[in-house]
C-alpha positions in Angstrom: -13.9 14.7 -5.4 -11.5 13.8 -8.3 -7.9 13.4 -6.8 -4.0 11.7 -7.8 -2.3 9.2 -5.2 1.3 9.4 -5.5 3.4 6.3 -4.5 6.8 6.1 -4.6 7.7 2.2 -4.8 11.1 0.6 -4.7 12.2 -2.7 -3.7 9.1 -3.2 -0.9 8.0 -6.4 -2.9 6.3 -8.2 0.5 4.1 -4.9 0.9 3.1 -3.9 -2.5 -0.1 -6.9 -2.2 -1.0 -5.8 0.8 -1.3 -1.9 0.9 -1.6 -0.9 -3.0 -5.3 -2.3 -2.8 -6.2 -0.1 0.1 -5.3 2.8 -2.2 -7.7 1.3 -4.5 -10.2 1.4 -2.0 -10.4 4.7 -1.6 -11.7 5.5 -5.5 -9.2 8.2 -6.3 -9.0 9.2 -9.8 -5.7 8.1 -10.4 -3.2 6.2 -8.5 0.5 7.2 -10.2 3.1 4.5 -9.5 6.8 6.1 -9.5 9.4 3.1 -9.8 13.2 4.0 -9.9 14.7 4.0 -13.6 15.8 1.1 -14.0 13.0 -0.3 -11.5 13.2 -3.3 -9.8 11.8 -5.8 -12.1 10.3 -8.0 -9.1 8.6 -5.1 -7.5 7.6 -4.0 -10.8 5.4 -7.3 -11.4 3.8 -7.9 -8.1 2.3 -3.9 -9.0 1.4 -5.0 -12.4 -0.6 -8.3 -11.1 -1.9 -6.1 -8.1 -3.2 -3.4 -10.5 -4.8 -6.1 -12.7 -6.4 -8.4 -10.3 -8.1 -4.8 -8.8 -8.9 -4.0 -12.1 -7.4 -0.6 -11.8 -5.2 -0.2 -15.3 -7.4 2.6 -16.4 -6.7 4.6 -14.1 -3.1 3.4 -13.1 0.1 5.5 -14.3 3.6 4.3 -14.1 6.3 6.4 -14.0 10.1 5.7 -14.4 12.3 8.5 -12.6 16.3 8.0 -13.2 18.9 9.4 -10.7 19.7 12.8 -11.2 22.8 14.1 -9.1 21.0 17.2 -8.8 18.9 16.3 -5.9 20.3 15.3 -2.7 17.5 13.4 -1.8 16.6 10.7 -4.8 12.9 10.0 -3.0 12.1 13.8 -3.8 12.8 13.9 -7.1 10.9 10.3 -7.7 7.7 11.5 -5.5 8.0 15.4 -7.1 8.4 13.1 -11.0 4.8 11.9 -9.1 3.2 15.1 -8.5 4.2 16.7 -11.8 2.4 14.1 -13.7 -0.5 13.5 -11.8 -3.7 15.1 -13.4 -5.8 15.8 -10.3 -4.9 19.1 -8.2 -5.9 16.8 -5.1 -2.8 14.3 -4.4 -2.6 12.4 -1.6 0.9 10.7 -1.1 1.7 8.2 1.0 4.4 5.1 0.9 3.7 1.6 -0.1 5.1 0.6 3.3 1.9 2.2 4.6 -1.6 0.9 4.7 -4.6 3.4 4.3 -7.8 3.6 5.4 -10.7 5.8 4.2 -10.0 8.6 7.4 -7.6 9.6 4.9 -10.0 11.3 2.5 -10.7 13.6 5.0 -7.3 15.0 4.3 -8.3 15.8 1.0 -11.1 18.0 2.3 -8.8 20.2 3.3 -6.7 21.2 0.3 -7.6 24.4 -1.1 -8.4 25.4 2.8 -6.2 27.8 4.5 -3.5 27.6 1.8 -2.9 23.5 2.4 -2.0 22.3 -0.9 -0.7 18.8 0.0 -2.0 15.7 1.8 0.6 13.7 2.7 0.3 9.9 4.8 2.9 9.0 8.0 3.4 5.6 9.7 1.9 5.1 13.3 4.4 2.6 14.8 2.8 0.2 17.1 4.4 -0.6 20.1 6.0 -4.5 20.7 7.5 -4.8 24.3 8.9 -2.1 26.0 11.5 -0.9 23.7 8.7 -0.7 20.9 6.9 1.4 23.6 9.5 3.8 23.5 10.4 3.8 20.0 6.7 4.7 19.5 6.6 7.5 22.1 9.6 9.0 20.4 8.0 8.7 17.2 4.2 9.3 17.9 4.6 11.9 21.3 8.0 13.5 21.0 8.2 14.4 17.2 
């Protein structure tokens, strides 16, 4: 199946070695990268040198979204910049905060199904003591 990942990516510099390659991993099509306008130039060469060292630049798109006071919500307009370039109909978005497995293609399985038209990745938060524990009920079991 031919399908677009969508990543937003701002200022997460310590993530971007770690997760991007996972997104590799899962052969999509293309992977487009959506950096703030002006982007931040750090963040913008540890996804270069990422992209490179998984010798991904053919099928690697970076896109450069400015503000636009007409969105409340700058992230929308950067990951919606994302979707409107990417060339696949099958787009799976996620964060680069997020690290992804292959379970996520089975997402993509279901698009076209039952009118889903949109994958889209969440955090699991692990639990650390017992106010981790109940951060991650409220965000895992109460949500």
């Amino acid at each position: 199946m031919e399908f677009s990942i969508v990543v937003p990516i701002k200022n997460e510099v310590n993530y971007i070695p770690r997760t991007l390659p996972s997104y590799y991993n899962l052969k999509p099509s293309e992977v487009v990268l959506c950096f703030d306008d002006p982007p931040d130039a750090e963040a913008l060469a540890v996804t270069r040198k990422v992209v490179e060292a998984c010798g991904a630049e053919d099928i690697s798109k970076f896109i450069f979204v400015k503000r636009d006071s007409k969105w409340a919500y700058h992230q929308a307009n950067v990951r919606r910049s994302g979707f409107r370039v990417a060339k696949y109909d099958g787009i799976l978005t996620t964060d680069i905060d997020i690290l992804i497995n292959k379970n996520a293609l089975k997402t993509l399985e279901l698009i076209g199904k039952d009118n889903v038209g949109l994958c889209s990745c969440s955090k699991f938060y692990y639990p650390i003591g017992l106010s981790g524990l109940m951060r991650a009920m409220e965000r895992n079991v109460f949500r």
